[in-house]
C-alpha positions as CSV (number, residue, x, y, z in Angstrom):
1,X,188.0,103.1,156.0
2,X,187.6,101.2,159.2
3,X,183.8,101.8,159.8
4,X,183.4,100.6,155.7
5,X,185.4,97.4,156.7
6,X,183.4,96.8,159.8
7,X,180.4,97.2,157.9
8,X,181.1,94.5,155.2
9,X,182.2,92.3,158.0
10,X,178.8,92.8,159.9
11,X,176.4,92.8,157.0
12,X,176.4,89.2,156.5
13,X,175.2,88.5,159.9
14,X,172.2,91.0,159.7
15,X,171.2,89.3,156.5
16,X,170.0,86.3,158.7
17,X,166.9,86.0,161.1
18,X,167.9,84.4,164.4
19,X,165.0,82.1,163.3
20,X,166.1,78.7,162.3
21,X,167.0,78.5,158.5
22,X,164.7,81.3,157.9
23,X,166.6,83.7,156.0
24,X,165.2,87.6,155.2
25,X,166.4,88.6,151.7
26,X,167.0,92.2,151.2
27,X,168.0,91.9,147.4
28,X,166.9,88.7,145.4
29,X,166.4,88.0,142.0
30,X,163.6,84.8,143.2
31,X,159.7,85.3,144.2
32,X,159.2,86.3,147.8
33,X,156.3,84.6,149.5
34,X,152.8,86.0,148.6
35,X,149.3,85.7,149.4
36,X,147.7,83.4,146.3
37,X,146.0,86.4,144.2
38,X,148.2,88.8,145.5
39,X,147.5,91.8,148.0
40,X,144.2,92.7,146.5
41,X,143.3,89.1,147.4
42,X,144.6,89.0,150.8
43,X,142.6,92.3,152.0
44,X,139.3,90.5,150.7
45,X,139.7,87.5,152.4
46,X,140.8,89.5,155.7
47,X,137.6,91.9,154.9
48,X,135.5,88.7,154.1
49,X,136.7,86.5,157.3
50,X,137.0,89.4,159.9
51,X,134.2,89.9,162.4
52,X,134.0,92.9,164.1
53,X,134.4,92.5,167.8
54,X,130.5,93.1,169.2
55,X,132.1,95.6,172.4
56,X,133.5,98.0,170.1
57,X,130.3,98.7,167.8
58,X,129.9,102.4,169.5
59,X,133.3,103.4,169.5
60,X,135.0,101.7,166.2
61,X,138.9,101.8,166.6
62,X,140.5,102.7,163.3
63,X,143.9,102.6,162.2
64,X,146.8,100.1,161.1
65,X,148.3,96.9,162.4
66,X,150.9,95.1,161.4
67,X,150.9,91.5,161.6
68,X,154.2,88.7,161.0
69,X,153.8,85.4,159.9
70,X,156.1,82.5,158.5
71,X,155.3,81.0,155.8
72,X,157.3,77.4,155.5
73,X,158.2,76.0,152.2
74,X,154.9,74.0,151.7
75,X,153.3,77.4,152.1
76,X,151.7,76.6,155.5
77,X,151.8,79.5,157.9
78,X,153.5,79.5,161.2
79,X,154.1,82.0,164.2
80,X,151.3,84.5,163.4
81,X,151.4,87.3,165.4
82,X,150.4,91.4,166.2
83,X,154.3,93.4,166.0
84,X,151.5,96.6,166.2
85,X,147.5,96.1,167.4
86,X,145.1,98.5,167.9
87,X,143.1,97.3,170.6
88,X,143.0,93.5,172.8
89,X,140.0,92.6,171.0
90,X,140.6,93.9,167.1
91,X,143.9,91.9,167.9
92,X,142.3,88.8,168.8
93,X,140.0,88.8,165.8
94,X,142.9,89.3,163.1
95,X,145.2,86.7,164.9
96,X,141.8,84.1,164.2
97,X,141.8,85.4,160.7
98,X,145.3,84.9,159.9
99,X,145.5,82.1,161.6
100,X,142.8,80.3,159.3
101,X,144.3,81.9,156.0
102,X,144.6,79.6,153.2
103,X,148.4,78.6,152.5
104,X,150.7,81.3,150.3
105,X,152.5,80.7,147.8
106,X,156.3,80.2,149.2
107,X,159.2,82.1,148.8
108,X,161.7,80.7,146.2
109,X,165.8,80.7,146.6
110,X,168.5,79.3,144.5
111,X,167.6,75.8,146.1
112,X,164.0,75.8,145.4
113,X,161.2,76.4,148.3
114,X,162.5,78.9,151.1
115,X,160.7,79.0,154.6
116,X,160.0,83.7,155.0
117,X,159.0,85.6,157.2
118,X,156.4,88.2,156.1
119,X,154.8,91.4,157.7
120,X,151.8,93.2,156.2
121,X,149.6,95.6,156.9
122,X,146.0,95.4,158.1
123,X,143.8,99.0,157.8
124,X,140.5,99.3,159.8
125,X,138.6,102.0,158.5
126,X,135.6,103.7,160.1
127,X,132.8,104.5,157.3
């Protein structure tokens, strides 16, 4: 019964990035913050906008990063960054990319426009 208690007592407090009033919603019944077009979207402008690094043409890396980013309430992003890379240079290339992404739509809360923080996937593919 104790370990329930503590756990309602803690919860609130995980609900809550230690960013400044930037909440991360588990369960909500308002938009999250999305790429305008949606994912589909997203992964052709990242496939349009990316350059491949010129080094790694004979030995193409392949497999997933994850990137962050903050979207603010006018839909601007801020703090881009690799949580996962693949290699120094890949890295580099889809920072620039995000970087220069056109604004998302924002997140929505019972107060209207909500800065978010977002994390996404990025595949690289050898073919």
């Amino acid at each position: 019964m104790r370990l329930v208690l503590l756990f309602f007592f803690i919860l609130p407090f995980l609900l809550f990035s230690q960013e400044e009033d930037t909440a991360i919603v588990l369960w909500s019944n308002y938009p999250e913050a999305s790429f305008a077009g949606g994912s589909e979207e997203m992964n052709k402008y990242i496939k349009e906008n990316f350059q491949f690094p010129k080094s790694l043409t004979s030995e193409s890396p392949y497999g997933r990063a994850f990137v962050e980013i903050t979207v603010d309430t006018d839909g601007s992003i801020k703090n881009p960054k690799i949580l996962k890379g693949i290699s120094e240079e890949l890295d580099e290339e889809l920072l620039r990319v995000v970087k220069n992404m056109p604004n998302w739509i924002p997140a929505e809360n019972k107060d209207g426009k909500a800065k978010s923080i977002v994390r996404f996937p990025v595949n690289f593919r050898l073919y």
